[in-house]
N, C-alpha and C positions, 0 to 999 in steps of 0.2 A: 872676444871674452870681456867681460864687464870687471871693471876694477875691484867689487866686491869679491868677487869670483876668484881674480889673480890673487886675491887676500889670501882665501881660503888653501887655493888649491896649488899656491907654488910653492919649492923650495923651503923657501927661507919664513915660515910665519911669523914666527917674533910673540913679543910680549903681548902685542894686543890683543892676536887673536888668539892665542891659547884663552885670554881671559872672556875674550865674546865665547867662543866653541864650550865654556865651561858654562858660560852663563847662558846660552841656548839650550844648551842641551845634545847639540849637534857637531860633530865632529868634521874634522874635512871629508874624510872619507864620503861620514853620510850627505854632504852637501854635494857631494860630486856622485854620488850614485843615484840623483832624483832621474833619470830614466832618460837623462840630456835636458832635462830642464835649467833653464836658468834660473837658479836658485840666490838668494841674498838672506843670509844672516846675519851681516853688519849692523850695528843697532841704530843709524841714521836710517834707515831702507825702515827697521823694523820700528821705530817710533813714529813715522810717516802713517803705517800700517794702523796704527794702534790708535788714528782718530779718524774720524771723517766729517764728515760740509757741516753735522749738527753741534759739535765741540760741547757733546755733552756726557758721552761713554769712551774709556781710553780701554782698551786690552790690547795688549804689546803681545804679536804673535812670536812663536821659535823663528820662522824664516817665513820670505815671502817668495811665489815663485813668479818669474815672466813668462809664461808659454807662449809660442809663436804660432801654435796650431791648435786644432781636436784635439791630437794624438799624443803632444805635450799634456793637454791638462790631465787628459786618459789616465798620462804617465804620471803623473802625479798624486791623483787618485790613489794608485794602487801603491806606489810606494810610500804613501800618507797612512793608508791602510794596511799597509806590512809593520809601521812604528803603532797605530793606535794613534794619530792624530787626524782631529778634526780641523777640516777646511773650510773657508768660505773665496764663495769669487768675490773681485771686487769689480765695478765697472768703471765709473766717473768719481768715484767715493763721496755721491750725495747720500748716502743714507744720512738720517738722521738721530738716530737711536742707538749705534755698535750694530747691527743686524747683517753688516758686511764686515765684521769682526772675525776673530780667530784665537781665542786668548790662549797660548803658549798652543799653539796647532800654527795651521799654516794658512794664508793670506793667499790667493791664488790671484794676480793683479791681470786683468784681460785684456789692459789698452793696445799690446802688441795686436791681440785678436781683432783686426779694424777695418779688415777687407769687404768693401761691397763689391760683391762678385759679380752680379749681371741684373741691368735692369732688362723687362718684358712689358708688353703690354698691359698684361694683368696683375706683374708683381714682380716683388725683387728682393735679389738672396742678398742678406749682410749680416756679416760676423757678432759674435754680441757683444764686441767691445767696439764695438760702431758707433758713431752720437746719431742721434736723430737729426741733427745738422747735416749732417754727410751724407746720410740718406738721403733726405730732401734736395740736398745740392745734385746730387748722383741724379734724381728720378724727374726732377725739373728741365733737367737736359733734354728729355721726352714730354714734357708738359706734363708729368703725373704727380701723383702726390700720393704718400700711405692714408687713408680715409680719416684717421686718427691721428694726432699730432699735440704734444704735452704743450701744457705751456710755454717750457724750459727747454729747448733744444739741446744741450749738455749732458744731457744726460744718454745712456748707454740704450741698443736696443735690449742687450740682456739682461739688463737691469729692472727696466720698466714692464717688459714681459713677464718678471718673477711676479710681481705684486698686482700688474694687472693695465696699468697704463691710461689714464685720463685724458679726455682731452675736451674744447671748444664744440667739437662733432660728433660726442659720445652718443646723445639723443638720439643721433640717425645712422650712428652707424657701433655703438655699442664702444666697448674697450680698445684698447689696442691686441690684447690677446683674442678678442673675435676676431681679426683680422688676418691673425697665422693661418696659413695654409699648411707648412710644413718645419721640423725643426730638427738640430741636430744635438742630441744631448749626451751628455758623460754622467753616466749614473757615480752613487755614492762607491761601488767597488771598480769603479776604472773600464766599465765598457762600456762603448760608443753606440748610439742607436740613433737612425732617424724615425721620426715619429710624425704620427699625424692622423687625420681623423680614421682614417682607414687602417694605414699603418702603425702598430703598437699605441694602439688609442688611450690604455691606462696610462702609459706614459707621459704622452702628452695631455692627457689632463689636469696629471698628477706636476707637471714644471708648470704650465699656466696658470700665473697667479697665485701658486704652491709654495711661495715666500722658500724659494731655494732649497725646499725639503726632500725632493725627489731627485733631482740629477742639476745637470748644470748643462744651462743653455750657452751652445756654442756658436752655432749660425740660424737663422732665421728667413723663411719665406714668405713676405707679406705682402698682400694682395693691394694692388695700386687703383686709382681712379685717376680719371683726367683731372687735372688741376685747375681752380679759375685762373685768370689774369689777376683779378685785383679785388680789392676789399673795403667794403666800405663801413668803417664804425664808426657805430654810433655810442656815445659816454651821457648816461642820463642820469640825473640827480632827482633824489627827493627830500621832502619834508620829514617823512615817518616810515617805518618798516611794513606796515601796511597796506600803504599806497604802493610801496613798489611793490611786498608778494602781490597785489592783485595785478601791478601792469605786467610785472611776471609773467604769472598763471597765461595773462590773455597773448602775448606775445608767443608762450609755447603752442596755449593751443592752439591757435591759428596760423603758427608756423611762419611767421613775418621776419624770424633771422634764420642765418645759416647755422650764425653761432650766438649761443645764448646766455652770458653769463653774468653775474653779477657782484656786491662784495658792502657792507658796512664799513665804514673808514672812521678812524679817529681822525676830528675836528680841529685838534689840538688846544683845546677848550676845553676840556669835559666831554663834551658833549660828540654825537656821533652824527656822518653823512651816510645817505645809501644812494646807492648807484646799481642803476641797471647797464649794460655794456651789450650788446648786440652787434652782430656782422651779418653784412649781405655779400655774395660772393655775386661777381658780375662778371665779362668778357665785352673786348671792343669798346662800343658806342652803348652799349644796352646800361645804360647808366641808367639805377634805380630812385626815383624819387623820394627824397626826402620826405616829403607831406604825404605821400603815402604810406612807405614804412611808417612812420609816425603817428599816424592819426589817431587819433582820440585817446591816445595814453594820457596822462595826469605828472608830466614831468614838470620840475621848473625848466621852461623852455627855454630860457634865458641863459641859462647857464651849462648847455648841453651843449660838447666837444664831439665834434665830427672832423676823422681822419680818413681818406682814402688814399692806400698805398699796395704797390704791387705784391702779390699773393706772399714771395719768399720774406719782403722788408715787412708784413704784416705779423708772419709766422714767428720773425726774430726779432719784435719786437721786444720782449722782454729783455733781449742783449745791453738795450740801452740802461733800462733799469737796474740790471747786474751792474754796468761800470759805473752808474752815481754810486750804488751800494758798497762796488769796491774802493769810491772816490773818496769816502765818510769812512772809512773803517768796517762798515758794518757785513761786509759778504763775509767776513772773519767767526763774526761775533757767535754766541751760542746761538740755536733757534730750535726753541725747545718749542715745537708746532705740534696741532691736535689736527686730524683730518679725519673724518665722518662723514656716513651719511645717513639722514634723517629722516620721517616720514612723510610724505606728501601731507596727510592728514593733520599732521600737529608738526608741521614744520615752523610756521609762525609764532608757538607758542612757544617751542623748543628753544627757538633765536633771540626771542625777548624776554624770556626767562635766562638766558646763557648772559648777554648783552649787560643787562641791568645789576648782573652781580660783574661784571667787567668795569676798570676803567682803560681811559687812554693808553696807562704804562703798562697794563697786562700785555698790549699788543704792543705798544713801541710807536713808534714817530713815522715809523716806515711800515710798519706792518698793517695787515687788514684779517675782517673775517668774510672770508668766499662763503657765498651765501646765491644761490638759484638751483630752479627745478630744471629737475632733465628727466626723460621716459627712460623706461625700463627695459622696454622693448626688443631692443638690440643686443643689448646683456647677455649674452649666452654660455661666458666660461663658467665650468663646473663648478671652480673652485673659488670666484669673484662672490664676494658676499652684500649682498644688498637686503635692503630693507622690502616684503612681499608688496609692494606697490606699486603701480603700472606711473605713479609721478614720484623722483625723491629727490631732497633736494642736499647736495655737496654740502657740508658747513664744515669750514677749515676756520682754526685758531693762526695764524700765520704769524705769529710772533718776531718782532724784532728788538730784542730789547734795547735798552736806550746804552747799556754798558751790561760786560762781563762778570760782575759781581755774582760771586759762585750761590751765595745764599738766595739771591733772590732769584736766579735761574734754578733752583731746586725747589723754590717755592712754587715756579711755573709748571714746574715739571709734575709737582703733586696733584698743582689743580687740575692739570689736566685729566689723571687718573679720576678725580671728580668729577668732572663736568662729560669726562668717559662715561663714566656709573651711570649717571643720572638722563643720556644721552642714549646709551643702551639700555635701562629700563624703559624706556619709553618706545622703544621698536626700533632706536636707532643699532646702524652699525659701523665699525672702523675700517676707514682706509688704510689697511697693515703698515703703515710706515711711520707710525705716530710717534712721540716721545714720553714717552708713559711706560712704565713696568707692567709684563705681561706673563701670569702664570699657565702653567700645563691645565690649571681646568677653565682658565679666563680662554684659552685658545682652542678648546674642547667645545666651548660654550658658544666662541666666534663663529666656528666653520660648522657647528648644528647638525643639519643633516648632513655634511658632505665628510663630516669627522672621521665616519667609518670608512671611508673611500679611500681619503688622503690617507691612515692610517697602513689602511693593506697594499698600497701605491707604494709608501715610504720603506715598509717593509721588506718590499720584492725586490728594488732598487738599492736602497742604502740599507742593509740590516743591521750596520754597527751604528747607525745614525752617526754619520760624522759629518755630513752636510750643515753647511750655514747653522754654528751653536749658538748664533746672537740672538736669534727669535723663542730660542729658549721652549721648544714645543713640546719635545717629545721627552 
């Protein structure tokens, strides 16, 4: 039994907690009838609760809960649903916006849920308070890898499945939610179903990439491919936004990386760098040529960083980056991030339009804007919104401010609703996870045609709508 717990539910309460139990809302009683959950209304547990990685939304829930299984959250569910409180899970708590909030409702914390069950040849079941670290670690044991893999390893599988899941390999192999074969979810009134394309297929359409509006993903089966050995990237610079979309363009369509991505940098001048980033994935001795990967692109050759390292130390690269970030203060700090995507057709004009009303300090010392084309191709969740073009290209604001100062991260947080607008009039669309205020008819407008789907999905499942209130949808 957890010391929050012995607060509540022994004896001798005392001062303190008559005044927490008054101020939650919740009594010991009801902290001890969550269905055997491990529940915490201590207000240390529940100011935890109340931020997450983006420190820029606080909602301080009544209680948070631990569940160890499905059947806990199940239970929780339904006894959320017996008071009239709304839930949200949490995974890793990178949201960035409150969108894994629960403001006076209840926090559902998943990290207990962490079990990778079994790797296969073709795939492998894990909990979804799993990292994709773990998974990796787990399915490398067998040489495999999930086809798709975020930048950011920390992060949860059920977390990234809710929104949809990015990664280096999207091109060729779509999201990480095309990659579910099977799933196990806890609708909004407390009952368990596994889902999948054959089996309760609205369901599962309705949790992939469903911004936690349908049920709540508990374990996940996703399909594996062999892994390379190792990786070879390549870091290309240029003069102008230009030169790189075209060596872009020519690098997709000819297919000369595995992974294709790229990003504008502040110079710390004024002025800005652009880089192209490419990987070849190789095995053995089949080491792939330089001069040939290369050829006839238009980079400063001079100043292009090549790194070859073994597939897992490639994947975790970003590791390294999180501890300078941590080393500066800055993994703390707000990061009030725009993420989009654009249309292949006016994607350059979209960027140098965006770019030229930016300076360095919008983005920060450390930040960048993600900027490369990827196909479409692969893209098959229902509920994943992209722009109707067979090329489009990622453009994230990736902000790191240089300090905490509440006015001018409020000021970022406006532009971005701007640079939203003007992003979405033009055919663009949002990666749900942005930092920007988002109303019932701006998410009507998002999901388009798919509104009426998720609509009568959300309905069947959750009717009181008490799923995930941070996304603000319904």
């Amino acid at each position: 039994m957890t010391s929050s717990r012995r607060t509540f539910l022994g004896a001798s309460l005392g001062v303190a907690t008559t005044v927490a139990s008054h101020s939650t809302g919740l009594t010991a009683t009801a902290c001890k009838s969550a269905e055997g959950a491990d529940l915490s209304c201590d207000q240390a547990t529940r100011s935890e609760a109340a931020q997450d990685f983006g420190r820029l939304i606080h909602k301080t829930p009544r209680a948070v809960a631990r569940p160890a299984s499905s059947a806990d959250v199940a239970g929780i569910a339904r006894w959320a649903k017996s008071r009239g409180l709304k839930i949200a899970a949490r995974g890793q708590g990178h949201s960035i916006y409150g969108r894994a909030m629960s403001e006076d409702g209840v926090v559902i914390d998943m990290s207990r849920i962490s079990t990778i069950r079994h790797v296969q040849p073709d795939h492998v079941v894990a909990d979804a308070g799993a990292t994709w670290q773990s998974v990796l670690d787990a399915t490398l044991k067998q040489g495999l890898t999930p086809p798709v893999l975020t930048n950011y390893l920390g992060l949860s599988v059920g977390g990234t499945l809710a929104v949809g899941g990015i990664g280096g390999s999207s091109s060729r192999h779509g999201m990480q939610t095309d990659n579910v074969l099977k799933l196990e979810v806890v609708t909004g009134d407390g009952k368990m179903l596994t889902c999948s394309a054959a089996s309760n297929p609205d369901i599962f359409d309705g949790v992939r990439a469903g911004l936690g509006q349908c049920g709540i993903i508990t374990r996940a089966t996703v399909s594996l491919v062999r892994a390379p050995e190792r990786v070879r990237r390549f870091q290309l610079f240029y003069l102008d936004l230009g030169t790189l979309t075209a060596d872009q363009r020519r690098a997709l369509t000819e297919k000369r990386f595995d992974q294709l991505q790229g990003a504008i940098l502040p110079d710390g001048s004024g002025g800005w760098r652009y880089q192209l980033e490419g990987a070849v994935f190789y095995n053995g001795d089949r080491f792939p040529r330089d001069e040939a990967v290369l050829s006839g692109l238009s980079d400063l050759r001079n100043a292009a960083v090549t790194t070859d390292l073994s597939y897992r130390d490639d994947a975790l690269a970003f590791a390294k980056f999180e501890a300078m970030l941590r080393s500066k203060g800055q993994w703390s700090m707000p990061k009030p991030w725009l993420l989009t995507f654009v249309r292949g057709s006016n994607a350059q004009q979209i960027a140098a339009e965006t770019v030229a009303g930016l300076t360095n300090a919008d983005v920060g010392p450390f930040g960048r804007i993600t900027y490369y084309p990827m196909l479409t191709q692969a893209c098959r969740t229902p509920l994943f919104r992209l722009p109707g073009e067979d090329v489009v290209f990622p453009f994230n604001v990736i902000r790191m401010p240089a300090s905490n100062e509440a006015a001018e991260t409020k000021r970022m947080v406006v532009q971005n609703r701007t640079l939203y607008e003007r992003i979405r009039d033009a055919g663009g669309m949002q990666y749900p996870v942005g930092a920007f205020p988002m109303s019932h008819a701006d998410w009507k407008d998002h999901f388009g045609s798919s509104w009426t789907r998720l609509a009568e999905i959300k309905q069947r499942h959750d009717p009181d709508n008490s799923l995930t209130p941070g996304y603000d949808i319904i």
